[in-house]
C-alpha positions as CSV (number, residue, x, y, z in Angstrom):
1,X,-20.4,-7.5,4.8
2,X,-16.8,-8.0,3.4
3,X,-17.0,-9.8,-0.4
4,X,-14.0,-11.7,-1.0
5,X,-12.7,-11.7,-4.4
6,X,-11.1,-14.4,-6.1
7,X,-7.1,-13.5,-7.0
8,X,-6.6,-12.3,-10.5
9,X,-5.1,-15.2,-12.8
10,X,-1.5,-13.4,-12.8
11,X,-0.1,-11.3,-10.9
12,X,3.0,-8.6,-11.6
13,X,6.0,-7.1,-9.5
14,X,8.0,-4.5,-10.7
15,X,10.5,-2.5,-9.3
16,X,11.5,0.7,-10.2
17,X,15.0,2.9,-8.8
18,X,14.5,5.6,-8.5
19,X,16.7,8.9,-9.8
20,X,15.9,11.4,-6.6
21,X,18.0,14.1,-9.0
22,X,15.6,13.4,-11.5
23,X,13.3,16.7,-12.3
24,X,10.4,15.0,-11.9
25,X,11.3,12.1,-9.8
26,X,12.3,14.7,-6.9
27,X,8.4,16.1,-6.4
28,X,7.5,12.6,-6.3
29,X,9.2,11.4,-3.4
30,X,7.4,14.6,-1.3
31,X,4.0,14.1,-2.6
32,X,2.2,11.0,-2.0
33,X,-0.5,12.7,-4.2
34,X,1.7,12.8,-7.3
35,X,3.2,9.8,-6.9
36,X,-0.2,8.1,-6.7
37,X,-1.0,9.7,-10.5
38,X,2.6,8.6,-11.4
39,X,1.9,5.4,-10.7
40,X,-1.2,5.1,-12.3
41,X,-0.1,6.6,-15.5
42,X,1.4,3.5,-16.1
43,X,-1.2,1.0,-16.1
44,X,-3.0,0.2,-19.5
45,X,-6.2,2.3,-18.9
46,X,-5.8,6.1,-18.4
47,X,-6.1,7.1,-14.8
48,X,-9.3,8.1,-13.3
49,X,-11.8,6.6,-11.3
50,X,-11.4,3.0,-10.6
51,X,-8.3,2.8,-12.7
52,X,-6.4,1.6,-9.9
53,X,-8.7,-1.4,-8.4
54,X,-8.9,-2.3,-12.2
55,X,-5.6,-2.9,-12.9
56,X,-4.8,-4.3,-9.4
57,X,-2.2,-1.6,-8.4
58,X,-0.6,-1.4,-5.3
59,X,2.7,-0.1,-4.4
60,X,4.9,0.7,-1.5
61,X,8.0,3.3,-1.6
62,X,11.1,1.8,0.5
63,X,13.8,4.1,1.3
64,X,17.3,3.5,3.0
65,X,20.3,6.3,2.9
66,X,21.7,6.1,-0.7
67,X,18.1,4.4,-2.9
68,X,14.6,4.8,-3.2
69,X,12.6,1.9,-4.5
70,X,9.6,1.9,-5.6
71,X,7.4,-1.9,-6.0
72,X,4.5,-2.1,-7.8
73,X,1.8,-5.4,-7.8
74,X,-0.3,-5.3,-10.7
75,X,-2.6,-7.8,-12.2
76,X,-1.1,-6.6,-15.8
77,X,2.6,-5.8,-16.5
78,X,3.1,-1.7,-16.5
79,X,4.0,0.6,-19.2
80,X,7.7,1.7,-18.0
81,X,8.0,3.6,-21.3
82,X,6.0,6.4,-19.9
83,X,8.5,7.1,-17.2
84,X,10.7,10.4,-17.9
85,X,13.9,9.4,-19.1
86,X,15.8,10.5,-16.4
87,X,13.0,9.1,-13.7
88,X,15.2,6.0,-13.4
89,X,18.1,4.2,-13.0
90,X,17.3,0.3,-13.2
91,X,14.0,-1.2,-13.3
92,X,12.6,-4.7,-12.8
93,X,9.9,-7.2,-13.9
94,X,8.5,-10.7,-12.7
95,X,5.5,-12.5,-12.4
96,X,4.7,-13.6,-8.5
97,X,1.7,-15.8,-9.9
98,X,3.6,-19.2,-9.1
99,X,4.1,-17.3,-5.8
100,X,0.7,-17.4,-5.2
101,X,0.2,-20.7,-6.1
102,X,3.0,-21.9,-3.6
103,X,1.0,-20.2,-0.9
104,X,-0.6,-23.7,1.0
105,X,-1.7,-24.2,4.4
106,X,0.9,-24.8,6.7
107,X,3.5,-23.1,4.9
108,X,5.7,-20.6,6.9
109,X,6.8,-16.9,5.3
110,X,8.4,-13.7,6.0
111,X,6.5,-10.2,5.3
112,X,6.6,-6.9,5.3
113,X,3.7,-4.3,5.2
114,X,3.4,-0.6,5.3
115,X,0.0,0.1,6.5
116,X,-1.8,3.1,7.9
117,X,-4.0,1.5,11.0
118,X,-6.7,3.4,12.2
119,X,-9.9,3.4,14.6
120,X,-13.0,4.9,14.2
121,X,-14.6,6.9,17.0
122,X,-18.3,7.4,16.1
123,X,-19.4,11.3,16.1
124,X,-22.5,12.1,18.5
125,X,-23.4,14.6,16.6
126,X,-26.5,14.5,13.8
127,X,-27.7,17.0,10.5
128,X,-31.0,18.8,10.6
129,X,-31.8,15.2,9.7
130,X,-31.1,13.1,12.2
131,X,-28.6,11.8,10.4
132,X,-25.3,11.0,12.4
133,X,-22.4,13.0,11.1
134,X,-19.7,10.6,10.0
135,X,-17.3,9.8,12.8
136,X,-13.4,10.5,12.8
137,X,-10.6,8.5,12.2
138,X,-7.3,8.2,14.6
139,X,-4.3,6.4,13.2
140,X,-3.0,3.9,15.6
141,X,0.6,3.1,17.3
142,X,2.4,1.0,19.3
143,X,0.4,-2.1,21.3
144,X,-2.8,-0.7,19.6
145,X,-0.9,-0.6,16.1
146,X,0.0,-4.4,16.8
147,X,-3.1,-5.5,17.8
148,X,-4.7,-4.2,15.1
149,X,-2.2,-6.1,12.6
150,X,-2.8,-9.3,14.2
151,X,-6.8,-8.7,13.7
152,X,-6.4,-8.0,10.2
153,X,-3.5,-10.5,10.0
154,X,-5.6,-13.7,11.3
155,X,-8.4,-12.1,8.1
156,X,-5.7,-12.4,6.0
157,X,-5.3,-16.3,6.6
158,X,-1.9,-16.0,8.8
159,X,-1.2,-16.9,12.4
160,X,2.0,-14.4,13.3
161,X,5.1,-15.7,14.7
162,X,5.7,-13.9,17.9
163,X,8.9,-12.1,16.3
164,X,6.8,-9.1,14.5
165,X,8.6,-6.1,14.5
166,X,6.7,-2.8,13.8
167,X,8.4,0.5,13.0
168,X,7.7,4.2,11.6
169,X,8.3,4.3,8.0
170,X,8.3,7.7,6.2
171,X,5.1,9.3,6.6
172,X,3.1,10.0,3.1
173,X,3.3,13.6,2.5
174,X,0.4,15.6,0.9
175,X,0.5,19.0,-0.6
176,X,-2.7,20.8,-0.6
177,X,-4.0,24.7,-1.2
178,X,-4.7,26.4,1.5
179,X,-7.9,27.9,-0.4
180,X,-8.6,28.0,-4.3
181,X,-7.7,31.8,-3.9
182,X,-5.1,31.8,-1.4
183,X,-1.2,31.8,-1.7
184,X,0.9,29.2,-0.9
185,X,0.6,25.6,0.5
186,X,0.5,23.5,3.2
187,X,1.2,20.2,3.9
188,X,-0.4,17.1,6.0
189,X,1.0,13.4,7.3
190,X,-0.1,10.4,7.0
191,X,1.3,8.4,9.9
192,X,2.4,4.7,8.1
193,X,3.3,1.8,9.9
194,X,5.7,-1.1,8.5
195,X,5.3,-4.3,10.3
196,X,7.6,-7.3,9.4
197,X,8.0,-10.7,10.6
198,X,7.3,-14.6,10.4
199,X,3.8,-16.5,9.8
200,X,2.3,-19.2,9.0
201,X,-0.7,-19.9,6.3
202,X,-4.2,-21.1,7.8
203,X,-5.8,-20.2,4.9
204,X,-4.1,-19.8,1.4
205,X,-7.3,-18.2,-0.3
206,X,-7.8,-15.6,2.2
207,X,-3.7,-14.6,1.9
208,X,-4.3,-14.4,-1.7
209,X,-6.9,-12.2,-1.2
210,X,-5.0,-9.8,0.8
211,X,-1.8,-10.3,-1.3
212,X,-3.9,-8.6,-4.6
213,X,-6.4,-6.6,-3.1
214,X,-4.2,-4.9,0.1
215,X,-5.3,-4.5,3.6
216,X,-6.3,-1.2,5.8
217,X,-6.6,2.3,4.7
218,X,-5.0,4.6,1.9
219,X,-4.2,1.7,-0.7
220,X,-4.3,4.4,-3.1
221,X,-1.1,6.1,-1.1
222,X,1.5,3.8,-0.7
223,X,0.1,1.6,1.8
224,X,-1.2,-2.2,2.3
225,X,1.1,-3.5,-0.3
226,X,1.4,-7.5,1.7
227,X,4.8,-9.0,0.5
228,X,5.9,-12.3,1.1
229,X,8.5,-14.6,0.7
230,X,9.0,-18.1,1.5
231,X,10.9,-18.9,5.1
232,X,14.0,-19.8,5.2
């Protein structure tokens, strides 16, 4: 059973260039892993275990051939001070809470959303238990990737125009040990989908829900950040 959760009274954006020459910028934009930390070494409360549903973080990394931009949503504005001082080169604060309160039935918007959709396929195995092992999760693409959007799209209180556009943005990256005592690393994908059209509200509390609290899998990664703007 899905709670939902009121939306926080304010809500923060900022937006962070990114210096890819930047010593520690550069590992960043490889590792998903240590830009999750990044990010959360910003917020108020030390990171750690719930730090991150707390402050309301989520974040998506947007990339084109000469910048890297990194957004953040927050439900309290960031400490950029504890950037490097070479990690940027501009930075950018607002509060999207009137944004929120704009968002009325009937109102049409544009979006964007990188999201990692999945399926589960239930394991057939069980433990000396009887317990069922957990089952595995498959990302999704294409047709299956869209259809899945427009389930979680119609929970999110939106009826999609039929213009939505879905394409492969840059993959997380993670960088793991091979084994505590083993040399060397190796690395694993996380396959992220960006979706982006036009909608219209059905139901403003449900969008705000899914504006603050994000939608699908690895929020924690750089994925089901929900940005809107008003159509034009």
């Amino acid at each position: 059973m899905t709670t939902t959760l009121a939306p926080p009274a304010t809500a923060h954006l900022t937006k962070i260039q990114i210096n890819p020459r930047s010593d520690d910028a550069g590992p960043d934009l490889t590792n998903a892993q240590r830009l999750h930390h990044r990010v959360l070494s910003l917020t108020p409360d030390p990171p750690g275990t719930g730090t991150r549903q707390t402050a309301g973080v989520l974040y998506r990394l947007e990339r084109d051939r000469t910048t890297h931009t990194l957004l953040i949503q927050s439900t309290t504005p960031l400490d950029l001070t504890q950037l490097p001082a070479d990690y940027a080169t501009a930075t950018d604060h607002r509060d999207i809470t009137p944004l929120l309160t704009w968002c009325q039935e009937g109102r049409a918007i544009r979006y964007r959303l990188d999201a990692a959709p999945q399926r589960s396929q239930p394991s057939t195995t069980t433990d000396a238990k009887g317990r069922r092992h957990r089952g595995k999760l498959y990302p999704l693409y294409g047709q299956e990737a869209t259809a899945w959007w427009h389930r979680k799209a119609t929970e999110a209180g939106l009826t999609l125009d039929p213009d939505t556009t879905l394409t492969a943005s840059q993959p997380a990256i993670f960088g793991r040990k091979k084994h505590p005592h083993e040399p060397g690393r190796m690395r694993f994908h996380m396959p992220i989908t960006r979706f982006e059209g036009h909608a219209t509200i059905t139901d403003p509390d449900a969008l705000r829900t899914a504006i603050t609290t994000g939608i699908g899998r690895a929020r924690a990664y750089g994925a089901g950040l929900l940005s809107i703007a008003p159509s034009r």
